[in-house]
VOSEVEX-252117 format. One record per residue (C-alpha): residue number from 1; residue in three letters; x, y, z. Coordinates in Angstrom, 3 decimals. Example, Ala and Ser with C-alpha at 12.3 -4.5 7.8 and 13.67 -1.06 7.14 Angstrom:
% residues 2
+-----+------+----------+----------+----------+
|  nr | rest |     east |    north |       up |
+-----+------+----------+----------+----------+
|   1 |  Ala |   12.300 |   -4.500 |    7.800 |
|   2 |  Ser |   13.670 |   -1.060 |    7.140 |
+-----+------+----------+----------+----------+
***
This chain:
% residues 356
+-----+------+----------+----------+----------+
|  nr | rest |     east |    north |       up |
+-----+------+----------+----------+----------+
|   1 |  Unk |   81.358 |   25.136 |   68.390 |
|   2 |  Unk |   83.100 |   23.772 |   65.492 |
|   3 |  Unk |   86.877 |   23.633 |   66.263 |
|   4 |  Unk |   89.827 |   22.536 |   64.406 |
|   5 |  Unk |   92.843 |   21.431 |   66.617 |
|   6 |  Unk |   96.537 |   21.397 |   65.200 |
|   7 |  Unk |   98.857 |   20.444 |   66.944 |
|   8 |  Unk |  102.740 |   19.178 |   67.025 |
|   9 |  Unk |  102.698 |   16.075 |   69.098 |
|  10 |  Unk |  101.057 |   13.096 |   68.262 |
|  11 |  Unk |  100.577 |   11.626 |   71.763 |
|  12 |  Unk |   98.904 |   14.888 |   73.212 |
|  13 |  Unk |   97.016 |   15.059 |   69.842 |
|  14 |  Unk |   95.665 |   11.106 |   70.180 |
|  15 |  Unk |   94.503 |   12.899 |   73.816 |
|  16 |  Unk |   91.979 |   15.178 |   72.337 |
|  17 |  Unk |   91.270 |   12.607 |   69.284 |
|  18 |  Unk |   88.852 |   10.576 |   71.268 |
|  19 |  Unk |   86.670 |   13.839 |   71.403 |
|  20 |  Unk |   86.682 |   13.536 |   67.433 |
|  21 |  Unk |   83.951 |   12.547 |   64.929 |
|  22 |  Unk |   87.027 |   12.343 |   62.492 |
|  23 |  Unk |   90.861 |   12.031 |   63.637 |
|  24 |  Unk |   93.191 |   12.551 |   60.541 |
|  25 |  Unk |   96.745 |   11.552 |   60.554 |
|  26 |  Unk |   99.392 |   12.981 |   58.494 |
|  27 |  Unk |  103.108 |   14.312 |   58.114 |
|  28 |  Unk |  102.668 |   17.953 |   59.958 |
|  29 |  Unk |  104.550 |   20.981 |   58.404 |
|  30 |  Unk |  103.976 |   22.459 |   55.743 |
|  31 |  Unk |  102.137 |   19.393 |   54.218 |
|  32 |  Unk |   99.619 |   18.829 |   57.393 |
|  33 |  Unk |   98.858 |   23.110 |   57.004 |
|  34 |  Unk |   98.166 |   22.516 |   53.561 |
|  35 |  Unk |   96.173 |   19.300 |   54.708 |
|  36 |  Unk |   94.412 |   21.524 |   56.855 |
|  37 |  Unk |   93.491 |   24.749 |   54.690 |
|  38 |  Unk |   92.419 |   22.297 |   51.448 |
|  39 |  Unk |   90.357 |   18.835 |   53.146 |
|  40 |  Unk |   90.098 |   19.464 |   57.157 |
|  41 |  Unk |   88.446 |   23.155 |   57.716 |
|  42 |  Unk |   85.989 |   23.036 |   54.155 |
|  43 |  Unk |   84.750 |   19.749 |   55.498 |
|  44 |  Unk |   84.310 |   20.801 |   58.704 |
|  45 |  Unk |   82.022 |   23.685 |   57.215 |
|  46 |  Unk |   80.734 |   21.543 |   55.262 |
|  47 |  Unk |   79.518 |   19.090 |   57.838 |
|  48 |  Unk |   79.350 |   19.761 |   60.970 |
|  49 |  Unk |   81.665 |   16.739 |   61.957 |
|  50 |  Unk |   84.256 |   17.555 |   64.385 |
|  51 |  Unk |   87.943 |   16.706 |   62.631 |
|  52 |  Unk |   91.271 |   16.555 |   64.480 |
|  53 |  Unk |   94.889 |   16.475 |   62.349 |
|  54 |  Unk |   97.266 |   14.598 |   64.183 |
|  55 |  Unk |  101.099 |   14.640 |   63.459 |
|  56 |  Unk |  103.587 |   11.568 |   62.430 |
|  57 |  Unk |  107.161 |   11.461 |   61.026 |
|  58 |  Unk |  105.663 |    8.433 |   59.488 |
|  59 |  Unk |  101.996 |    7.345 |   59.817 |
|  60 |  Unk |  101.970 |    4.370 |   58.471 |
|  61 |  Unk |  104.112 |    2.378 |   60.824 |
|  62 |  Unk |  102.123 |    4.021 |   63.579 |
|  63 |  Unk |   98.809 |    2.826 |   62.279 |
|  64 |  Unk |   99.892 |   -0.535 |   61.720 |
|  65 |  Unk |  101.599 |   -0.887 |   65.297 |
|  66 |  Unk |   97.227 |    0.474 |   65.811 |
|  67 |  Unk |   95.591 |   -2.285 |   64.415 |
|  68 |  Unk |   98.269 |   -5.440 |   65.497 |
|  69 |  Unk |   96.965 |   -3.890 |   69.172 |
|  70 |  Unk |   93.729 |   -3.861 |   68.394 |
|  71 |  Unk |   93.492 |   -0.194 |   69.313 |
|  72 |  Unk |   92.950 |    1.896 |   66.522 |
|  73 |  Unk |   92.317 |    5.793 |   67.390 |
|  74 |  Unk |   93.440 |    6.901 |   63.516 |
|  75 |  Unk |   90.197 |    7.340 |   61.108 |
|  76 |  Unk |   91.932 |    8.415 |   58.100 |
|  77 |  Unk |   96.300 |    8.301 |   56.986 |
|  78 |  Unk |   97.984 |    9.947 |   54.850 |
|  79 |  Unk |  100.598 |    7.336 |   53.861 |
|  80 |  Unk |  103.227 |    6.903 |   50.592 |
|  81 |  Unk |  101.865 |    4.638 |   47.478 |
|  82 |  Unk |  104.256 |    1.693 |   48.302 |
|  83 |  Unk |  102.916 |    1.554 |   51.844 |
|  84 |  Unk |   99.268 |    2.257 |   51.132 |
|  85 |  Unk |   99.901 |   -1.112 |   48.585 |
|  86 |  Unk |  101.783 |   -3.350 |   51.598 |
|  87 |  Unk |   99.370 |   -2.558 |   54.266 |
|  88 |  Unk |   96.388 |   -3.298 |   52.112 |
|  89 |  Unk |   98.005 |   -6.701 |   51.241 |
|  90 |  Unk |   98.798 |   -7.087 |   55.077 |
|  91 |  Unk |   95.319 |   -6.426 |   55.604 |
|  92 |  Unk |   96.097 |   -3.858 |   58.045 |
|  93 |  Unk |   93.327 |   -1.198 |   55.480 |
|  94 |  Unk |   89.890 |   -1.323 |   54.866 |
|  95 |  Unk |   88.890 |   -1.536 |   51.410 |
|  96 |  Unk |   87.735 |    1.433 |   49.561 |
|  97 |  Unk |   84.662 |    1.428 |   47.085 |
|  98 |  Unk |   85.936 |    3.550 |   43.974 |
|  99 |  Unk |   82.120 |    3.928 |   43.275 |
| 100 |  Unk |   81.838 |    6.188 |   46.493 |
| 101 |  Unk |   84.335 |    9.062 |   45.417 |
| 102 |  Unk |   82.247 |   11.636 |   43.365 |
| 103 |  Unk |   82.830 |   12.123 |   39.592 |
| 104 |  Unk |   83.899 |   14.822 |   37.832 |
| 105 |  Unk |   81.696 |   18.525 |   37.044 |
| 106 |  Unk |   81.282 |   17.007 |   33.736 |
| 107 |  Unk |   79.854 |   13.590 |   34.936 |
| 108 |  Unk |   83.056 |   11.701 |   34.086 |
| 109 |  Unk |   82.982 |    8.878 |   36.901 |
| 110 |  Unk |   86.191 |    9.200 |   39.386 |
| 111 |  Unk |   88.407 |    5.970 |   38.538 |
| 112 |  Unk |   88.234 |    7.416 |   35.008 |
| 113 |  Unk |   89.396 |   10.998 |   36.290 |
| 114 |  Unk |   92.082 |    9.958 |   38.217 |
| 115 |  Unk |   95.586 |    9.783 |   36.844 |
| 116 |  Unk |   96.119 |    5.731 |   35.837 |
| 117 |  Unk |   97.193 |    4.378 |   39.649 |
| 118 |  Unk |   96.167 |    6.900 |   41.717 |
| 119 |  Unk |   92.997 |    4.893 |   42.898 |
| 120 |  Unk |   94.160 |    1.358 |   44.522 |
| 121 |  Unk |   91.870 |   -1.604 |   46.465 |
| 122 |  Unk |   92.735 |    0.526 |   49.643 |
| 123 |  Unk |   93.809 |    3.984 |   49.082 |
| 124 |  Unk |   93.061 |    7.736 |   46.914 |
| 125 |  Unk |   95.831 |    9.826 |   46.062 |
| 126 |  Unk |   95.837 |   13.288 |   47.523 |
| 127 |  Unk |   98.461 |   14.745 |   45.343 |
| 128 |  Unk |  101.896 |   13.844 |   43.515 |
| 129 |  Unk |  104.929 |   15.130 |   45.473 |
| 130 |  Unk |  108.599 |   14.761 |   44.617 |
| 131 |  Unk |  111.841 |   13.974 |   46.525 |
| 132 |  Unk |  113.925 |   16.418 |   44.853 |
| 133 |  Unk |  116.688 |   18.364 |   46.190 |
| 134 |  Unk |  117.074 |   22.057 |   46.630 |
| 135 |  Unk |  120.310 |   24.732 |   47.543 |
| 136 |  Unk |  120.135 |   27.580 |   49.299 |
| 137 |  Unk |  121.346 |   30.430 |   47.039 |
| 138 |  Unk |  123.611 |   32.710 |   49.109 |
| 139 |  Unk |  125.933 |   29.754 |   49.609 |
| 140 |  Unk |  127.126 |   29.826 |   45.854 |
| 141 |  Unk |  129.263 |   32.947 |   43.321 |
| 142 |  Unk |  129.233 |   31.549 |   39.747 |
| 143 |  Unk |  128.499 |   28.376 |   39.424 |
| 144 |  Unk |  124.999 |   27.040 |   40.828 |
| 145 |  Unk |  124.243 |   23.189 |   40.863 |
| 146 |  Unk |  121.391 |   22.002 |   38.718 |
| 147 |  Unk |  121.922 |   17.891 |   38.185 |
| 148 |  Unk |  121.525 |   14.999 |   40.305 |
| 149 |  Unk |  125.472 |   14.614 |   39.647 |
| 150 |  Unk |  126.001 |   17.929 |   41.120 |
| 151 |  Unk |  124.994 |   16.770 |   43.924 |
| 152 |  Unk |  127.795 |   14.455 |   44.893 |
| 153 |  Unk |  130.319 |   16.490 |   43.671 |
| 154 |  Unk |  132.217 |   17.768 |   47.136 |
| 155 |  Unk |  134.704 |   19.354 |   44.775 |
| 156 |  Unk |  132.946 |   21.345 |   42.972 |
| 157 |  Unk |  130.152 |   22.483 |   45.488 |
| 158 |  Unk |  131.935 |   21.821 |   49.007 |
| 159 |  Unk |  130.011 |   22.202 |   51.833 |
| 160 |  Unk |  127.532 |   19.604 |   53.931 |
| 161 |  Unk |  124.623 |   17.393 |   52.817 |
| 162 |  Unk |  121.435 |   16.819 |   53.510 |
| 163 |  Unk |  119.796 |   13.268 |   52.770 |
| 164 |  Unk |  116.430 |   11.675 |   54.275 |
| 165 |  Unk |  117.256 |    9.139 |   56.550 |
| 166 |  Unk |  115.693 |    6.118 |   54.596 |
| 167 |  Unk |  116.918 |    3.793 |   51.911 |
| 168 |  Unk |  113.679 |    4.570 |   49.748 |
| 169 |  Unk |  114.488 |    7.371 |   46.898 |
| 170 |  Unk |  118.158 |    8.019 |   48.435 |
| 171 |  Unk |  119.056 |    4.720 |   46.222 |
| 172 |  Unk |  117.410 |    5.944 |   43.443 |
| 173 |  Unk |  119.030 |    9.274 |   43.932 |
| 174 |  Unk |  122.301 |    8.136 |   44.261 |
| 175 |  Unk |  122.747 |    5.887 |   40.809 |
| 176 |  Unk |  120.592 |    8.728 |   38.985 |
| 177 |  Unk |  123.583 |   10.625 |   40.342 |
| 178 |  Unk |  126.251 |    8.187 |   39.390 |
| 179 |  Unk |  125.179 |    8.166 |   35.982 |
| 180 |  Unk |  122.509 |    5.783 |   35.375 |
| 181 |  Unk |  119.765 |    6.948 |   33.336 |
| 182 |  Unk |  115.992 |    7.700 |   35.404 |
| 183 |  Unk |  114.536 |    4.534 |   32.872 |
| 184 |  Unk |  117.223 |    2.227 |   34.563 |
| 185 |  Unk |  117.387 |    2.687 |   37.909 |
| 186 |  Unk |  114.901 |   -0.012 |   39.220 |
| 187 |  Unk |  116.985 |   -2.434 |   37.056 |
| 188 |  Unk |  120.287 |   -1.815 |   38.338 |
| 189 |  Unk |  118.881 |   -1.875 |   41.673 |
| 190 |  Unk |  117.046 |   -4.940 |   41.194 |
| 191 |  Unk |  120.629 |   -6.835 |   41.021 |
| 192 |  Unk |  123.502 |   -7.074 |   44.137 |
| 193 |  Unk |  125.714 |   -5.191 |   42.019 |
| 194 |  Unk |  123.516 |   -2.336 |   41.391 |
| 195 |  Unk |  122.830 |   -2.024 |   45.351 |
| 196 |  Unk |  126.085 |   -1.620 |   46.004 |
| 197 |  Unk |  126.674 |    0.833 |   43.073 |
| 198 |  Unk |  124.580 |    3.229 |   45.069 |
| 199 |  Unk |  126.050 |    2.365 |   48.217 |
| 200 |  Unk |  129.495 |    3.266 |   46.996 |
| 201 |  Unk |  128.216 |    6.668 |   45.522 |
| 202 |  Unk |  126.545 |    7.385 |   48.977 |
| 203 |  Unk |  129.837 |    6.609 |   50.170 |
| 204 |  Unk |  131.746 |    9.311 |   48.341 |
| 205 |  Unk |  129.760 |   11.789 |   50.171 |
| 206 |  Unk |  128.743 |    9.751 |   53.524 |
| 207 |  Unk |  131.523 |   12.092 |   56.033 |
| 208 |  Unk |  129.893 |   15.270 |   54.822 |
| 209 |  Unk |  125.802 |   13.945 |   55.288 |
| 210 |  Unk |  123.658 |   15.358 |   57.784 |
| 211 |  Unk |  120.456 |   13.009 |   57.863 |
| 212 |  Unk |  117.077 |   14.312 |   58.481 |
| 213 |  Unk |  114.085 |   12.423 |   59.092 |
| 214 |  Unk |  110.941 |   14.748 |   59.683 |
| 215 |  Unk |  110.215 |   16.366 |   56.525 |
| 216 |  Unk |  110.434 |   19.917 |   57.778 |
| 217 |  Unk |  113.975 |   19.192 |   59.274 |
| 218 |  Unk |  115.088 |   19.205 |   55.510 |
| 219 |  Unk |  114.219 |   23.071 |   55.228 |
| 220 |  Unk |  115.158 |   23.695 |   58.692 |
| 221 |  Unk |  118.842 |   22.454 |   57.735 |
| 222 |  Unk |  119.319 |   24.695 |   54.992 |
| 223 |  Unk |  117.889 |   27.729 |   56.790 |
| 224 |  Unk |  119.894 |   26.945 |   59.812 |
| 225 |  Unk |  123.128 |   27.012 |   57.614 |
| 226 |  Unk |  123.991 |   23.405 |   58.784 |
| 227 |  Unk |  124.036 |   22.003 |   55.005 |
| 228 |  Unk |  124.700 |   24.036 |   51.321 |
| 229 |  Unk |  121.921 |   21.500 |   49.833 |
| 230 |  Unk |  119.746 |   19.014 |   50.893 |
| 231 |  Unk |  116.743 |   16.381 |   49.165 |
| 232 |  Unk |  113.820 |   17.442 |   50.493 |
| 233 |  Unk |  109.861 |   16.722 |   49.562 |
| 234 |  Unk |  109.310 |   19.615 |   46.992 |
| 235 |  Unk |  106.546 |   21.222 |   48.857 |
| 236 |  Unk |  108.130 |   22.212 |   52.088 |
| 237 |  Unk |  111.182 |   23.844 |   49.741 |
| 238 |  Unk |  108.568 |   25.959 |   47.749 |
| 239 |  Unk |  106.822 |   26.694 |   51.082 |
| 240 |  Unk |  109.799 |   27.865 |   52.945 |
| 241 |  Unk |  110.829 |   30.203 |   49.724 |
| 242 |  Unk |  106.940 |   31.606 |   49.135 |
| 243 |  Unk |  105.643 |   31.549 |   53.245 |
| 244 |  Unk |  109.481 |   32.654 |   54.447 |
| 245 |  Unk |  111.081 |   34.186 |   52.331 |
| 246 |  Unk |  113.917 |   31.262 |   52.242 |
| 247 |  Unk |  116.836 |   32.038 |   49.408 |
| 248 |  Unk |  116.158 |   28.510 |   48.489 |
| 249 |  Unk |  116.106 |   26.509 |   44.982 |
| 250 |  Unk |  114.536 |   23.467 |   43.530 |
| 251 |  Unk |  116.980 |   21.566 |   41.660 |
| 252 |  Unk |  114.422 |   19.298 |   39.509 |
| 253 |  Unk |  117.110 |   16.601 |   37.648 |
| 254 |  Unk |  116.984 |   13.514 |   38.975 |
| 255 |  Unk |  113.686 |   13.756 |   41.258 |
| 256 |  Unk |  111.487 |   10.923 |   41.988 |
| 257 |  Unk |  108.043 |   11.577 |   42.389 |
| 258 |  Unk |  105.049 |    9.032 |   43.530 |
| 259 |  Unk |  101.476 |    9.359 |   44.757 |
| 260 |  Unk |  100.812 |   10.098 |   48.326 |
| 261 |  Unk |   97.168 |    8.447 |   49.666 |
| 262 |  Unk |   94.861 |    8.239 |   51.929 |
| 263 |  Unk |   93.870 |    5.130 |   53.793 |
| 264 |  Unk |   91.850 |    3.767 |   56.364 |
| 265 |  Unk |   92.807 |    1.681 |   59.060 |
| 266 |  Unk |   91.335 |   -1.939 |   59.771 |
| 267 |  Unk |   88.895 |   -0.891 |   62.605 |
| 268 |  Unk |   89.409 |    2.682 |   62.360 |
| 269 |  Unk |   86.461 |    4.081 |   64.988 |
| 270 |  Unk |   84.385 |    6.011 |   62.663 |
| 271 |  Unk |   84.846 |    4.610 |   59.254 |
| 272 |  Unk |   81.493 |    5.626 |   57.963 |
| 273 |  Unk |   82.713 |    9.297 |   58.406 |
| 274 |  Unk |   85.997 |    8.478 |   57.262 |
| 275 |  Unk |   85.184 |    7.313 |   54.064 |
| 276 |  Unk |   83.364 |   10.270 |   53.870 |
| 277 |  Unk |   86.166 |   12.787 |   54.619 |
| 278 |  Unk |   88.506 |   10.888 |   51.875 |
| 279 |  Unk |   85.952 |   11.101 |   49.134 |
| 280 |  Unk |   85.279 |   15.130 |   49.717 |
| 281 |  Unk |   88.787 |   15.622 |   50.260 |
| 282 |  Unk |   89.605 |   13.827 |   47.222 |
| 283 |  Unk |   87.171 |   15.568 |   45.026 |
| 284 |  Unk |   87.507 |   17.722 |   41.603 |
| 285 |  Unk |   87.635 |   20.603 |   44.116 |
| 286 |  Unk |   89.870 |   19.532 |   47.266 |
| 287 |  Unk |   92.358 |   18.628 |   45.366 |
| 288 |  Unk |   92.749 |   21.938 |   43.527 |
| 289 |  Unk |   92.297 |   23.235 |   46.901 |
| 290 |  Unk |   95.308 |   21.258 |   48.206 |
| 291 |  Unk |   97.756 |   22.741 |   44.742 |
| 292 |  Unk |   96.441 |   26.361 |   45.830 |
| 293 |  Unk |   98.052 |   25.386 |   49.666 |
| 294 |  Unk |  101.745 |   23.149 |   48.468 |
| 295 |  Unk |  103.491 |   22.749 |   45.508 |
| 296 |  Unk |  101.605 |   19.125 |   45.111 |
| 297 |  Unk |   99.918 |   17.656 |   42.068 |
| 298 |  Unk |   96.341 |   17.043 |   42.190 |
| 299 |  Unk |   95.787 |   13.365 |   40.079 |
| 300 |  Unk |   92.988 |   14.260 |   39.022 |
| 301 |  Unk |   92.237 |   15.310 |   35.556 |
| 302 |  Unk |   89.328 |   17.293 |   36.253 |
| 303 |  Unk |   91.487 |   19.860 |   38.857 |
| 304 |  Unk |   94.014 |   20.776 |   36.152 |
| 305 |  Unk |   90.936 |   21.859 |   33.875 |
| 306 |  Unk |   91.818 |   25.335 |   35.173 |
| 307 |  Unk |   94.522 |   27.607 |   35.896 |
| 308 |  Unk |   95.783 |   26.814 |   39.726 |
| 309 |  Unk |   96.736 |   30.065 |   41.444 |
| 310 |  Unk |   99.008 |   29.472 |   44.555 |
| 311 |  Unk |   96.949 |   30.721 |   48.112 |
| 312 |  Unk |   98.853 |   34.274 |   47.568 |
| 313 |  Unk |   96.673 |   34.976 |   44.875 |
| 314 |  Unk |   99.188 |   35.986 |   42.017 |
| 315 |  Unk |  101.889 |   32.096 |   41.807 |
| 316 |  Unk |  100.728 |   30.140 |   38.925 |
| 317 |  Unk |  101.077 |   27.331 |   40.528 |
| 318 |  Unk |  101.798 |   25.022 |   37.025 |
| 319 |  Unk |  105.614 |   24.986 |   37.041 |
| 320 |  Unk |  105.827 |   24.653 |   40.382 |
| 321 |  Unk |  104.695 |   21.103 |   40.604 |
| 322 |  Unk |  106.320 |   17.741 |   40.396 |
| 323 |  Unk |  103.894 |   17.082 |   37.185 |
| 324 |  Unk |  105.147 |   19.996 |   34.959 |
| 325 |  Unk |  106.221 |   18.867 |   31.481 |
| 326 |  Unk |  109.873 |   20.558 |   32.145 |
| 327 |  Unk |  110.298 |   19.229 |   35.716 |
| 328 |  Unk |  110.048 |   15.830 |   34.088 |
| 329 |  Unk |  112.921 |   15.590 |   31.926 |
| 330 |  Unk |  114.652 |   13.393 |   34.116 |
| 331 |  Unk |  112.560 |   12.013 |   36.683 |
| 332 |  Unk |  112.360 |    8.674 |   38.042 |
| 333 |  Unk |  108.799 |    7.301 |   38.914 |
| 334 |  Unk |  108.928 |    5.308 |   42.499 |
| 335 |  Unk |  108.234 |    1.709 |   42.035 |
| 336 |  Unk |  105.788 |    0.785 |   44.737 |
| 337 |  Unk |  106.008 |   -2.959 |   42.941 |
| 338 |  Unk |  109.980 |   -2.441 |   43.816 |
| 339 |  Unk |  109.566 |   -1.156 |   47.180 |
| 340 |  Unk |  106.734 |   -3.529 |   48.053 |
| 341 |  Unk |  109.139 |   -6.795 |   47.774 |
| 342 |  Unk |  112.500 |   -4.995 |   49.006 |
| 343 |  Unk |  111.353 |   -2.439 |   51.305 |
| 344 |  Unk |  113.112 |   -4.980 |   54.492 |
| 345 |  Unk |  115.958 |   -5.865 |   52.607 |
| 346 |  Unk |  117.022 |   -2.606 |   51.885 |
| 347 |  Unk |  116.174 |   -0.348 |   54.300 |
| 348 |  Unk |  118.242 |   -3.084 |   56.768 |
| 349 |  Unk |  120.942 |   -2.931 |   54.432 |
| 350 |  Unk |  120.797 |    0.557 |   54.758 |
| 351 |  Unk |  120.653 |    0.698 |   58.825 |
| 352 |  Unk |  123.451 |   -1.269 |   58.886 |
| 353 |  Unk |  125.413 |    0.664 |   56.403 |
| 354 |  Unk |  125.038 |    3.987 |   58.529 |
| 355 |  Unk |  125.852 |    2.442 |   61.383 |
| 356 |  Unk |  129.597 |    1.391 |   59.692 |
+-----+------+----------+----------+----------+
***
């Protein structure tokens, strides 16, 4: 019987993994549903091959703690660009063969299909996903924020923050905030005085912060009334508002926006099949399925040939995403060349600056 098993813990998931042709790891929430709907079940269908989703805050720290044991029980990972690019150069991935992911209806062969970047020596992009961050709507009369300025301005719009507990995009957030413009930012933070420019401007707002590091917490906060705003990973906003019902909205100025990607670990238990799941998942065709499931950008040309129509069957899904020609005005590409050399550096800098 072909069975699909969800569920919310990742050591109780690993459990039933070993029972797996396939184990997939990924973020859970909204994201891991979506997962689920667009790449798991059709493949499942498709082949016969029995494929668990497993949950993570973060999977790629867990798969490389994995593979220094020597006990790797992940087949496939969703991870972000910058660490799909460090963990391939650790050698904690296995190479994959852009060759093996299938072209597109009209013949055009995949590396050409795919947005420039979204295929690397170790990893496929499954969509383009923003931090951005979002309001809920019933917490302001008159005047609504809609700039990265706005929000850092406790004047203004009092009331609590949310921010992801992580130096990566909360930098980049915070001078986009303070001013400095989206084609900048990796500059200024390149030098001491920049990193402390967007220390200081987390500072103005650090007493009124509550930090969230799952990425359905982010939703959860502003539902829950515990924040007036929050950053957030566009998806789970648009989910909560479209699935829920949520009085929630996107606030596009200032996001940043990257690839996420699918990897394999070094030694991953079935790799054969795993290579397989990433190339069907990554198709023309899963990855419109994925933008009819999450507010995610396929990156690849071939699934924005057509209209995308959200899973209620009526959302055009087209303004919705990160990609959209007016939710790019002032966004801010992630640097996985910046986070690749400073990741350490910063995110200590960071630990040690919440801790103050």
């Amino acid at each position: 019987m072909k069975k699909i098993l969800i569920l919310s813990t990742a050591l109780t998931s690993l459990a039933f993994a070993a029972k797996a042709d396939i184990t997939v790891m990924s973020w859970g929430g909204a994201y891991g549903e979506a997962q689920t709907e667009a790449f798991v079940k059709p493949f499942i269908a498709a082949t016969g091959k029995a494929t668990v989703m497993v949950d993570s805050d973060n999977p790629a720290p867990a798969i490389k703690a994995m593979v220094e044991a020597g006990n790797v029980t992940v087949d496939v990972a969703s991870v972000e660009y910058a660490d799909g690019i460090r963990l391939c150069d650790e050698g904690v991935l296995e190479p994959i063969d852009p060759a093996s992911l299938p072209a597109a209806p009209d013949g055009t062969a995949a590396i050409d299909d795919f947005l420039p970047g979204a295929v690397t020596e170790c990893a496929v992009s499954t969509d383009i996903w923003a931090n951005v961050y979002g309001y809920d709507t019933t917490k302001f009369t008159g005047d609504v924020p809609t700039t990265a300025a706005d929000f850092f301005d406790l004047a203004k719009f009092p009331g609590k923050r949310g921010l992801h507990k992580s130096a990566k995009a909360v930098l980049e957030f915070a001078l986009i905030g303070d001013g400095v413009p989206v084609g900048e930012v990796y500059n200024v933070l390149s030098t001491p005085e920049g990193v402390d420019r967007a220390f200081a401007k987390l500072d103005s707002i650090k007493a009124d912060v509550v930090w969230w590091e799952a990425g359905s917490q982010a939703p959860q906060l502003l539902a829950d009334g515990e924040v007036v705003m929050t950053t957030a990973y566009n998806g789970r906003l648009f989910a909560a508002a479209m699935n829920e019902g949520k009085p929630f909205q996107i606030v596009w100025d200032g996001q940043v926006y990257e690839n996420e990607m699918f990897v394999v670990p070094k030694g991953a238990p079935n790799k054969e099949d795993a290579m397989a799941f990433i190339a069907f998942a990554t198709s023309t065709e899963g990855l419109r399925a994925s933008a009819q499931q999450i507010s995610y950008g396929p990156a690849r040309k071939s699934s924005m040939a057509e209209e995308i129509i959200y899973k209620d069957g009526t959302t055009v899904m087209a303004p919705h995403l990160p990609t959209a020609p007016e939710n790019l005005t002032n966004a801010l590409l992630s640097s996985s060349d910046f986070w690749v050399d400073h990741d350490a550096e910063l995110n200590e800098r960071f630990q040690a600056w919440l801790a103050q």
